[in-house]
C-alpha positions in Angstrom: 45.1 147.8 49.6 42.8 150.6 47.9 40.7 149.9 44.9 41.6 151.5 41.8 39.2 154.2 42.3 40.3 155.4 45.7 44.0 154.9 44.3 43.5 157.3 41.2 41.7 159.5 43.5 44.8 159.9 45.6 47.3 159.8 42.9 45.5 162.6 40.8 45.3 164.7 44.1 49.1 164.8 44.5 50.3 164.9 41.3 47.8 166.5 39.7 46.2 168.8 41.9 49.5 169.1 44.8 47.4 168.2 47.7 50.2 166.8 49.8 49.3 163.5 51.3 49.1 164.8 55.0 46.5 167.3 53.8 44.4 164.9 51.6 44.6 162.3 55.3 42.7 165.0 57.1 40.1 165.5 54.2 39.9 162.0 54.4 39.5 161.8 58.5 36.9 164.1 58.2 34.4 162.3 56.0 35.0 159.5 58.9 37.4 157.6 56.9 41.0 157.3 58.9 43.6 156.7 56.3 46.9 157.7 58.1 49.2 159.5 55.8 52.0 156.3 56.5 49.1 154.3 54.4 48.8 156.4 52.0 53.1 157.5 51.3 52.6 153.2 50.8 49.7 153.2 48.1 51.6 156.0 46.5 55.1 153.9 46.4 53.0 150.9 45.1 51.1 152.6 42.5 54.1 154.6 41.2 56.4 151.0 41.2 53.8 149.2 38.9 53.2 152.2 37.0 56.7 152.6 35.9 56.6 150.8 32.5 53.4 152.7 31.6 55.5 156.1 32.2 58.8 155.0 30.4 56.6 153.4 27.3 54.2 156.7 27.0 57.8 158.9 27.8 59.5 156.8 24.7 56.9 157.0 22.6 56.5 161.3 22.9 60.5 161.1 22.7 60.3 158.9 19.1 57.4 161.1 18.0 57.6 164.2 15.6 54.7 165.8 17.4 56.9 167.0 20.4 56.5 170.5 21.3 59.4 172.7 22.5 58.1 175.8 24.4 59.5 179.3 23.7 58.5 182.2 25.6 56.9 185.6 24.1 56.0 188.3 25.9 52.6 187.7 25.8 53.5 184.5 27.5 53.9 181.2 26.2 53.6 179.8 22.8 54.5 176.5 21.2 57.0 175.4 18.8 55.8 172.5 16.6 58.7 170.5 14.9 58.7 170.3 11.2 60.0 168.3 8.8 63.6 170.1 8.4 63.4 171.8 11.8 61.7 173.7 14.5 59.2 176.9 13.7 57.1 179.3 15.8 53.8 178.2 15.8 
């Protein structure tokens, strides 16, 4: 198994940055470190499986909060709507 470092690294790569896993196996292979993509679809799985509760609590708590922002769309692109107490406004 990875270290957290080399886990975060990975994880941040494909969610963050959408470096497919394939792609982030050759950057890998070419800095002389083979990590087949097989391994790292596993780490992924792994990471994402004991993760889980950390998503669903941070996911309830933005669902509970009054700080949630719905976006609308301008034509100058996008802006934010902030709730209020008593509804939603254009921020």
């Amino acid at each position: 198994m990875a270290g957290p470092g080399l886990l975060a690294h990975v994880l941040v790569s494909k969610f963050d940055d959408h470096l497919p896993l394939y792609r982030q196996a050759e950057i890998f292979a070419r800095m002389g470190a083979v990590i087949p993509d097989t391994t790292l679809v596993g780490w992924c799985g792994r990471a994402m499986k004991v993760l889980q509760p950390v998503a669903e609590k941070i996911e309830a708590e933005i669902m509970a909060s009054d700080l949630r922002a719905k976006p609308t769309i301008r034509r100058s692109g996008f802006s934010i709507a902030r709730a209020r107490p008593g509804g939603w406004a254009r921020a």
